[in-house]
C-alpha atoms as one frame of an Amber mdcrd trajectory, in Angstrom:
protein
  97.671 108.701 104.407  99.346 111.755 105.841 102.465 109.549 105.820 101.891
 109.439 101.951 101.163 113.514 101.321 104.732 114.029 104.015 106.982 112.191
 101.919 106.159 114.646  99.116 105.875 117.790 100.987 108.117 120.108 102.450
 106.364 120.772 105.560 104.072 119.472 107.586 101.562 122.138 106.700 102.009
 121.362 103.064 101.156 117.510 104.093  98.135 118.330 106.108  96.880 120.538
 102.818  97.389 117.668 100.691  95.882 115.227 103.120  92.655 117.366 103.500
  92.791 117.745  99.524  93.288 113.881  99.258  89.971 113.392 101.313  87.971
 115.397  98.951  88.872 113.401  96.388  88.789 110.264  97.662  85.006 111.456
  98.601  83.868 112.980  95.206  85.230 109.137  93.088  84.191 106.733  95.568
  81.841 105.590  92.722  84.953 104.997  90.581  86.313 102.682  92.880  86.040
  99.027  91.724  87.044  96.772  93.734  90.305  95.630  92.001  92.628  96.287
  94.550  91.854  97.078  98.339  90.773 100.138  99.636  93.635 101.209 101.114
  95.784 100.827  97.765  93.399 102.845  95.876  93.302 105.427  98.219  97.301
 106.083  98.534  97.387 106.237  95.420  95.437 108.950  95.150  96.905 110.470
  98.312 100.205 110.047  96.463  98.863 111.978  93.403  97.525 114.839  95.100
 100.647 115.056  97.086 102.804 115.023  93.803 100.427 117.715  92.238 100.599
 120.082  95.381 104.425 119.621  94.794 103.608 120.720  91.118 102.106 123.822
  91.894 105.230 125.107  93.867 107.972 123.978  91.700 109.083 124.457  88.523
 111.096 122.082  87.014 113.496 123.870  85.020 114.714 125.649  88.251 114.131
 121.887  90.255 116.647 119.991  87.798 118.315 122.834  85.849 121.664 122.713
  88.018 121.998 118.919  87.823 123.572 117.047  84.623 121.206 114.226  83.159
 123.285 111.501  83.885 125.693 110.111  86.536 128.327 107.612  86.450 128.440
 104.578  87.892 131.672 104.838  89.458 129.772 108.086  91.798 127.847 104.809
  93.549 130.282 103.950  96.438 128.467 101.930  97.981 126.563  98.645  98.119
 122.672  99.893  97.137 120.809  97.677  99.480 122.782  98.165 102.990 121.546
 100.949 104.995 121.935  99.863 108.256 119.954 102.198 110.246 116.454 102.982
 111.197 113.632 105.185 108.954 113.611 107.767 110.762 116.875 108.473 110.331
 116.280 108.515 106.201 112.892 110.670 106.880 114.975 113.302 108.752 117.722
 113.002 105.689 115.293 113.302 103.368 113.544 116.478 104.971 117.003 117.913
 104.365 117.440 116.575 101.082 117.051 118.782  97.376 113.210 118.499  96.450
 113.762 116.963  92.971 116.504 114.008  94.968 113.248 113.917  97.614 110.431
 113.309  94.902 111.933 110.726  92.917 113.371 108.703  95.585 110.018 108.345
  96.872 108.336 107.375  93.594 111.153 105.289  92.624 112.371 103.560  96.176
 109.323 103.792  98.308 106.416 103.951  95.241 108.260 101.403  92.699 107.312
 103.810  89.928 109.302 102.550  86.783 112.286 105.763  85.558 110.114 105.730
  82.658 106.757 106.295  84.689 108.598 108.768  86.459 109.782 110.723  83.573
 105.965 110.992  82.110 104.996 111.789  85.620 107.012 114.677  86.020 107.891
 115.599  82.580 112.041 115.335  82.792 114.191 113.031  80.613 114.259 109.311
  82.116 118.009 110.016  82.423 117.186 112.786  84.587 115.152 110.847  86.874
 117.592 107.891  87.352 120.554 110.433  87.974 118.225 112.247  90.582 117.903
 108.664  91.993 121.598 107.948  91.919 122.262 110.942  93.787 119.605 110.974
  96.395 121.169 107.628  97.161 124.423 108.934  97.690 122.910 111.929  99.694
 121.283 109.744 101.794 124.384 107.293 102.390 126.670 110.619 102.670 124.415
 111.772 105.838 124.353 108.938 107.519 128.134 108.302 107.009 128.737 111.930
 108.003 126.424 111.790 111.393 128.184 108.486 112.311 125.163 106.238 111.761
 126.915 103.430 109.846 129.566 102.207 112.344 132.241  99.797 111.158 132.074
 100.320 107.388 135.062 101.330 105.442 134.210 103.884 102.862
């Protein structure tokens, strides 16, 4: 579960708040828990949730996505979305580095498979906004590796 709350937090402090926050609720709704889904699924996503609102409370949105446009062109996508050849941890230590707003929805959208739309109601931002923030943590993530060498052999 702390692998959950990190993806969404800054630091690892932040993660460990969010984890110990995630317990207590997990503890006070046990008795909502029914049974559709196993344990483990019901608790991420509340691990998840608390995670996202911890994020809440230190961001504003307007300042997150102000500098960004709503939407990006396709022709910014240079490169084939499902070929990143290289290991996790190399994304988790891009995405540590990464803008918060690219950070949050790539992990609702890429790692969660939250819906743009979900993610838009989630968050309150434009469903625009949250597939351009997609676009270009993408292209973040594919500029880091290309610029640390980590895709060898691919002509960009």
């Amino acid at each position: 579960m702390l692998a959950f709350c990190r993806r969404y937090c800054k630091s690892d402090d932040d993660a460990h708040d969010a984890l110990q926050e995630g317990f207590i609720k997990v503890f006070h709704s046990l008795e909502k828990y029914r049974g559709d889904s196993a344990p483990e699924t019901w608790m991420s996503r509340i691990f998840i949730n608390t995670a996202i609102d911890q994020y809440k409370k230190g961001q504003t949105y307007g300042n997150m996505f102000a500098s960004l446009p709503d939407e990006v062109e396709r022709e910014d996508e240079v490169y084939d979305e499902d070929s990143f050849p290289c290991k996790a941890t190399d994304i988790l230590r891009i995405m540590d580095t990464m803008p918060e707003g690219y950070r949050v929805i790539f992990n609702l959208y890429c790692l969660e498979s939250y819906t743009h739309r979900q993610i838009a109601e989630l968050l309150g931002i434009s469903e625009g906004t949250s597939k351009s923030q997609y676009a270009r943590a993408k292209k973040f993530i594919y500029d880091a590796l290309v610029a640390n060498k980590t895709i060898v052999g691919k002509r960009i």
